[in-house]
N, CA, C and O atoms as CSV, one atom per row, in Angstrom:
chain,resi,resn,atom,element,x,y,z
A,1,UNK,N,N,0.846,-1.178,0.000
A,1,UNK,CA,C,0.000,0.000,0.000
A,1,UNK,C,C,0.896,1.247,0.000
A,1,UNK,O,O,1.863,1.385,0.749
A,2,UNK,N,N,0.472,2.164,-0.934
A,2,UNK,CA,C,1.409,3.323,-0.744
A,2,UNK,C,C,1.031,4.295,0.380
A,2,UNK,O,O,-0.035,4.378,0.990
A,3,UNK,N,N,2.391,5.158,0.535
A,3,UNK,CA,C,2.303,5.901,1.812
A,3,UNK,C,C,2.130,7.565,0.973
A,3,UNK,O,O,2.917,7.830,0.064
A,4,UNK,N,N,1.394,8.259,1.254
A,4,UNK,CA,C,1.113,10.003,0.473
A,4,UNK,C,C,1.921,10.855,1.078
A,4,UNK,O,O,2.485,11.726,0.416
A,5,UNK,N,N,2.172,10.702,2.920
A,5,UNK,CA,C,2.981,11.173,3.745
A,5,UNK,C,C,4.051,12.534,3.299
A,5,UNK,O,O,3.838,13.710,3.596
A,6,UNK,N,N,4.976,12.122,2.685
A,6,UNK,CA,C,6.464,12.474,1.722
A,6,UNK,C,C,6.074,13.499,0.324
A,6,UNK,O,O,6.678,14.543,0.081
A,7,UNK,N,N,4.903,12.931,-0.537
A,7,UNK,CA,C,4.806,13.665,-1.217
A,7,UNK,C,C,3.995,14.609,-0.978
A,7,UNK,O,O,4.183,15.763,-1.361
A,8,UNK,N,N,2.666,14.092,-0.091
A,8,UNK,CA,C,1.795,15.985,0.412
A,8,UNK,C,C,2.725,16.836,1.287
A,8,UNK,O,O,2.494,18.028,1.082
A,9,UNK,N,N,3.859,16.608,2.341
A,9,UNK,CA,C,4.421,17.553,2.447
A,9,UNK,C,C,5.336,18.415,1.700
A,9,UNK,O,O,5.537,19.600,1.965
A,10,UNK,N,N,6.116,17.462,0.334
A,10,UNK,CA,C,6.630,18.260,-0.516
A,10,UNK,C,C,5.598,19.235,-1.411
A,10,UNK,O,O,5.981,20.335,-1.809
A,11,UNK,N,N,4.527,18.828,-1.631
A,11,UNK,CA,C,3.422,19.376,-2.478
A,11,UNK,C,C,3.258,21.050,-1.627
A,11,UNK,O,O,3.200,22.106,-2.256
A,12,UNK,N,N,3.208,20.948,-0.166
A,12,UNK,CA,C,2.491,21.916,0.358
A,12,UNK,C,C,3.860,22.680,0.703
A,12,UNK,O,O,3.646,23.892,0.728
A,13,UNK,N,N,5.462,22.296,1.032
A,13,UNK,CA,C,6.109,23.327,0.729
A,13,UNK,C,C,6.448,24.148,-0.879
A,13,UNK,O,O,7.087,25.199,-0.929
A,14,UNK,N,N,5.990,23.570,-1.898
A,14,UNK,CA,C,6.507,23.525,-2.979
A,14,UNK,C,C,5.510,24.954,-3.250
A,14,UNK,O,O,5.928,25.881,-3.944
A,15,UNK,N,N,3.994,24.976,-2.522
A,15,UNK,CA,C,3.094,25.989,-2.907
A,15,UNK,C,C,3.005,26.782,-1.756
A,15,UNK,O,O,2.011,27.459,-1.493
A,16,UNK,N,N,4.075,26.716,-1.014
A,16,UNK,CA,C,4.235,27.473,0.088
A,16,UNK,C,C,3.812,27.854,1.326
A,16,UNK,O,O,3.822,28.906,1.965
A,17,UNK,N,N,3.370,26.535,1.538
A,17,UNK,CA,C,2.616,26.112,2.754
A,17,UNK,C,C,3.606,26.145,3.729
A,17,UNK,O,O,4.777,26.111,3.348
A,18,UNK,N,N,3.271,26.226,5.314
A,18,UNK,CA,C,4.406,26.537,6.172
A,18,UNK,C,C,4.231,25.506,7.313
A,18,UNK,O,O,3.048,25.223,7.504
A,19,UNK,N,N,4.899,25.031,7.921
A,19,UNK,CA,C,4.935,24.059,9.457
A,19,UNK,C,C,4.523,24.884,10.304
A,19,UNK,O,O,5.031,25.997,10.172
A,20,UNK,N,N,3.431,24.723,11.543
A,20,UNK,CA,C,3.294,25.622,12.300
A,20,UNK,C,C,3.930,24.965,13.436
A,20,UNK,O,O,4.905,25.417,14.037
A,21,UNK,N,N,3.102,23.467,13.795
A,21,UNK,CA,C,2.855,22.919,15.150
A,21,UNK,C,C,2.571,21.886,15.122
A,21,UNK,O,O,1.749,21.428,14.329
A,22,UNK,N,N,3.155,21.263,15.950
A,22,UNK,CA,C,2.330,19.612,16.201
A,22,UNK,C,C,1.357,19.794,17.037
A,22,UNK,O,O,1.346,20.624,17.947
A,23,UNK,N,N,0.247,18.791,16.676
A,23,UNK,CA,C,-0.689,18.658,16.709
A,23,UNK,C,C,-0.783,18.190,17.814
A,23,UNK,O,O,0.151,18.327,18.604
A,24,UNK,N,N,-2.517,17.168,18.343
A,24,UNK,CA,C,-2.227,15.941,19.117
A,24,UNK,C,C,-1.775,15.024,18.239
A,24,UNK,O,O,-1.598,15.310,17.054
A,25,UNK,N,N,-1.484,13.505,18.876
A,25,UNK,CA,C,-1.074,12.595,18.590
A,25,UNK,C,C,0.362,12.470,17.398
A,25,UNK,O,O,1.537,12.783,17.592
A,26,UNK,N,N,-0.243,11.941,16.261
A,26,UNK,CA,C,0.761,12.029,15.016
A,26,UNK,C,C,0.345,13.141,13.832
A,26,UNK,O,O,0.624,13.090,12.634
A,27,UNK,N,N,-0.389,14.127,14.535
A,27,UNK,CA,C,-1.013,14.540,13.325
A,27,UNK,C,C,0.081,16.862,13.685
A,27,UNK,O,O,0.604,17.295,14.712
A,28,UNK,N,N,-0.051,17.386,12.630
A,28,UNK,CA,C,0.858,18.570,12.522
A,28,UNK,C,C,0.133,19.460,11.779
A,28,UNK,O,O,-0.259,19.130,10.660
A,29,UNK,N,N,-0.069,20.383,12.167
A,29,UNK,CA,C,-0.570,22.018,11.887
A,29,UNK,C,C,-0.100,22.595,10.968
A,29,UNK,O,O,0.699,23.350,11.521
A,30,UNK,N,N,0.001,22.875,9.321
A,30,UNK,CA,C,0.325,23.921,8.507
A,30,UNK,C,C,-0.408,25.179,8.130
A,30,UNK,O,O,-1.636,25.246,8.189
A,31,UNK,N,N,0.315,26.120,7.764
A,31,UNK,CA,C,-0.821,27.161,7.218
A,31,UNK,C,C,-0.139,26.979,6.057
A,31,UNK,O,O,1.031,26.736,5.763
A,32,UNK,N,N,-1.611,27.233,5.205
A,32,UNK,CA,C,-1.983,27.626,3.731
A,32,UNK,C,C,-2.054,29.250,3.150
A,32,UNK,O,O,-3.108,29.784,2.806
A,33,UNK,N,N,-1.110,29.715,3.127
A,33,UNK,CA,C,-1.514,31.018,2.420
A,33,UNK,C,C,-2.402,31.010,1.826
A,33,UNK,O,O,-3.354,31.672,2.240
A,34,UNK,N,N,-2.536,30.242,0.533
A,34,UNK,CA,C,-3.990,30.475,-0.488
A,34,UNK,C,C,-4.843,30.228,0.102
A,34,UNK,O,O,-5.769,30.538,-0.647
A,35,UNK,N,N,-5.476,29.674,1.436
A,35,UNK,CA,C,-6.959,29.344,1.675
A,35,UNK,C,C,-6.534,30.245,3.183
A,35,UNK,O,O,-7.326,30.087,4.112
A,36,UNK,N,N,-5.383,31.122,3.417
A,36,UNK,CA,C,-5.246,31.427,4.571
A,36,UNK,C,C,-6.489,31.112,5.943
A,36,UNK,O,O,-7.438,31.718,6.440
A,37,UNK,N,N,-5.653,29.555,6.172
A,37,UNK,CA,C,-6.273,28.936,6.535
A,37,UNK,C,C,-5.563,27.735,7.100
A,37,UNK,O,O,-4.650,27.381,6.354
A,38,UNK,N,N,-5.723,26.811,8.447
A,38,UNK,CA,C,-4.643,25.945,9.021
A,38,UNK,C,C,-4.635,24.959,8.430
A,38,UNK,O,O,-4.746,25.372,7.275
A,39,UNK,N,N,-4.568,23.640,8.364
A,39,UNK,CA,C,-4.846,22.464,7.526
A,39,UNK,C,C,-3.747,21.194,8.415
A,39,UNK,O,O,-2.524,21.069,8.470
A,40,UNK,N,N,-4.544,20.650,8.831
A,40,UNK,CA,C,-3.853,19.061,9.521
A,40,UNK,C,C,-3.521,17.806,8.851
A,40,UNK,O,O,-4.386,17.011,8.484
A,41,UNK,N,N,-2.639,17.683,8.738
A,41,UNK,CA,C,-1.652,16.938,7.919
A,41,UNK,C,C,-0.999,15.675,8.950
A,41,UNK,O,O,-0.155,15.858,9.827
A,42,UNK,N,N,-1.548,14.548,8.633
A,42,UNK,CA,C,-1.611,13.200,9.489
A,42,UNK,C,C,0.381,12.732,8.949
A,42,UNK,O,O,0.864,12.887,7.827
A,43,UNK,N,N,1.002,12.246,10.034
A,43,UNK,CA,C,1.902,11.915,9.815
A,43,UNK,C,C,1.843,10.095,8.992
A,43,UNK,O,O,2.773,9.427,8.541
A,44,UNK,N,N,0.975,9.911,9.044
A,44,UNK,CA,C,0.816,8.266,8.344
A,44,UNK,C,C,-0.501,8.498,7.096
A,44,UNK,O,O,-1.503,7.788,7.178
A,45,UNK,N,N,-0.404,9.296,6.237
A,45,UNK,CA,C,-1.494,8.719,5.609
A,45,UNK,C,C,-0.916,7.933,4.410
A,45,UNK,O,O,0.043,8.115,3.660
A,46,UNK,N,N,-2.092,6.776,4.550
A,46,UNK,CA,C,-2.460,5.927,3.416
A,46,UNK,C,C,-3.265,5.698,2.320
A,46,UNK,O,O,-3.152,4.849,1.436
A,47,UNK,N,N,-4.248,6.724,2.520
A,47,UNK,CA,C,-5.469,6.590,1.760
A,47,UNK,C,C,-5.386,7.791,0.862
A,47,UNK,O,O,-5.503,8.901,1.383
A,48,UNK,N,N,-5.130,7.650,-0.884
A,48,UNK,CA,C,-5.272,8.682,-1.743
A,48,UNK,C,C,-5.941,10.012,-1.288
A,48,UNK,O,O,-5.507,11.163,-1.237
A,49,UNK,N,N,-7.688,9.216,-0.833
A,49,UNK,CA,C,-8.837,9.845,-0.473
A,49,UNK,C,C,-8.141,11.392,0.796
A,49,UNK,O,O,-8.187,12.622,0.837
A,50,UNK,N,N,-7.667,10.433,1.472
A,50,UNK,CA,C,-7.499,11.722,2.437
A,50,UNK,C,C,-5.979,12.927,1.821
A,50,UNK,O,O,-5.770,14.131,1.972
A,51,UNK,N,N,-5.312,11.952,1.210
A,51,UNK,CA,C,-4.259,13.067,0.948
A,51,UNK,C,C,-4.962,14.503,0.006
A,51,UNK,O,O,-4.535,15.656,-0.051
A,52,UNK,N,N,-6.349,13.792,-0.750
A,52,UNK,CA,C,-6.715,14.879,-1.941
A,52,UNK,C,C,-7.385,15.558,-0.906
A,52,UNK,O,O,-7.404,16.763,-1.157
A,53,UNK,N,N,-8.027,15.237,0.316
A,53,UNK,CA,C,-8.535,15.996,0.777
A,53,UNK,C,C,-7.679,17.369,1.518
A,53,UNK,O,O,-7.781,18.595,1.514
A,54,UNK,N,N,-6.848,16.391,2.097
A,54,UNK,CA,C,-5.250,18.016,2.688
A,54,UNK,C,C,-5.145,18.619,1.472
A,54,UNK,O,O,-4.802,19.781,1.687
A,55,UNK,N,N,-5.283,18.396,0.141
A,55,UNK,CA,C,-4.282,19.208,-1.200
A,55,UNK,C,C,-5.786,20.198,-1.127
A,55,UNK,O,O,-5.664,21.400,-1.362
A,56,UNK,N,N,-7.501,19.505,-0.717
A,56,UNK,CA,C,-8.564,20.501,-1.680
A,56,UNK,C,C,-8.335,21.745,-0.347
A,56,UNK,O,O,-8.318,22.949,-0.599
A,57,UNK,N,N,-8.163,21.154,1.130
A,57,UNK,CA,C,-8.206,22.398,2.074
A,57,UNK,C,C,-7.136,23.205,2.197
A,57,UNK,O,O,-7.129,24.175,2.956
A,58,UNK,N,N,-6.229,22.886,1.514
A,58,UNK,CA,C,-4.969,23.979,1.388
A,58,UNK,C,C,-5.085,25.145,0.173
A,58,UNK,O,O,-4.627,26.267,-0.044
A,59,UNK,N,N,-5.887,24.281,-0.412
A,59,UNK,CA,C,-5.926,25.558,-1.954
A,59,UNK,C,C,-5.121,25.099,-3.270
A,59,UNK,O,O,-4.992,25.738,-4.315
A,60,UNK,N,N,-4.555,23.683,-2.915
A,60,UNK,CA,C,-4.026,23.152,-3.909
A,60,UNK,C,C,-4.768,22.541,-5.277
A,60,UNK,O,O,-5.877,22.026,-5.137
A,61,UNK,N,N,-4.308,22.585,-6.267
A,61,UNK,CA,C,-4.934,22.212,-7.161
A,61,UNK,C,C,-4.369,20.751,-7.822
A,61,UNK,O,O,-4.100,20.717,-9.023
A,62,UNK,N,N,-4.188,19.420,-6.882
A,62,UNK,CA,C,-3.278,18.569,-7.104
A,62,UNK,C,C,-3.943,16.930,-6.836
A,62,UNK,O,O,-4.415,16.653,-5.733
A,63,UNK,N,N,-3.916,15.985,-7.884
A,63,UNK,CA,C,-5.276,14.864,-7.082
A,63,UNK,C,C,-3.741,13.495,-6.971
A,63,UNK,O,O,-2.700,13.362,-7.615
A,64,UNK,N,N,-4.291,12.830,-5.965
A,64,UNK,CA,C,-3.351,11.679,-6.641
A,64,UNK,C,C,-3.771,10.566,-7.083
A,64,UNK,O,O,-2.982,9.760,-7.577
Protein backbone atom coordinates (compact mmCIF):
# COMPACT_ATOMS: atom_id res chain seq x y z
CA UNK A 1 0.00 0.00 0.00
CA UNK A 2 1.41 3.32 -0.74
CA UNK A 3 2.30 5.90 1.81
CA UNK A 4 1.11 10.00 0.47
CA UNK A 5 2.98 11.17 3.74
CA UNK A 6 6.46 12.47 1.72
CA UNK A 7 4.81 13.66 -1.22
CA UNK A 8 1.80 15.99 0.41
CA UNK A 9 4.42 17.55 2.45
CA UNK A 10 6.63 18.26 -0.52
CA UNK A 11 3.42 19.38 -2.48
CA UNK A 12 2.49 21.92 0.36
CA UNK A 13 6.11 23.33 0.73
CA UNK A 14 6.51 23.53 -2.98
CA UNK A 15 3.09 25.99 -2.91
CA UNK A 16 4.23 27.47 0.09
CA UNK A 17 2.62 26.11 2.75
CA UNK A 18 4.41 26.54 6.17
CA UNK A 19 4.94 24.06 9.46
CA UNK A 20 3.29 25.62 12.30
CA UNK A 21 2.86 22.92 15.15
CA UNK A 22 2.33 19.61 16.20
CA UNK A 23 -0.69 18.66 16.71
CA UNK A 24 -2.23 15.94 19.12
CA UNK A 25 -1.07 12.60 18.59
CA UNK A 26 0.76 12.03 15.02
CA UNK A 27 -1.01 14.54 13.32
CA UNK A 28 0.86 18.57 12.52
CA UNK A 29 -0.57 22.02 11.89
CA UNK A 30 0.33 23.92 8.51
CA UNK A 31 -0.82 27.16 7.22
CA UNK A 32 -1.98 27.63 3.73
CA UNK A 33 -1.51 31.02 2.42
CA UNK A 34 -3.99 30.47 -0.49
CA UNK A 35 -6.96 29.34 1.68
CA UNK A 36 -5.25 31.43 4.57
CA UNK A 37 -6.27 28.94 6.54
CA UNK A 38 -4.64 25.95 9.02
CA UNK A 39 -4.85 22.46 7.53
CA UNK A 40 -3.85 19.06 9.52
CA UNK A 41 -1.65 16.94 7.92
CA UNK A 42 -1.61 13.20 9.49
CA UNK A 43 1.90 11.91 9.82
CA UNK A 44 0.82 8.27 8.34
CA UNK A 45 -1.49 8.72 5.61
CA UNK A 46 -2.46 5.93 3.42
CA UNK A 47 -5.47 6.59 1.76
CA UNK A 48 -5.27 8.68 -1.74
CA UNK A 49 -8.84 9.85 -0.47
CA UNK A 50 -7.50 11.72 2.44
CA UNK A 51 -4.26 13.07 0.95
CA UNK A 52 -6.72 14.88 -1.94
CA UNK A 53 -8.54 16.00 0.78
CA UNK A 54 -5.25 18.02 2.69
CA UNK A 55 -4.28 19.21 -1.20
CA UNK A 56 -8.56 20.50 -1.68
CA UNK A 57 -8.21 22.40 2.07
CA UNK A 58 -4.97 23.98 1.39
CA UNK A 59 -5.93 25.56 -1.95
CA UNK A 60 -4.03 23.15 -3.91
CA UNK A 61 -4.93 22.21 -7.16
CA UNK A 62 -3.28 18.57 -7.10
CA UNK A 63 -5.28 14.86 -7.08
CA UNK A 64 -3.35 11.68 -6.64
Amino acid sequence: MPSFENSVRSILKENGCCFLRHGKGDHDIWFSPLTNRNVTVDSKIKSRFTANAIMKQSGIVHRF
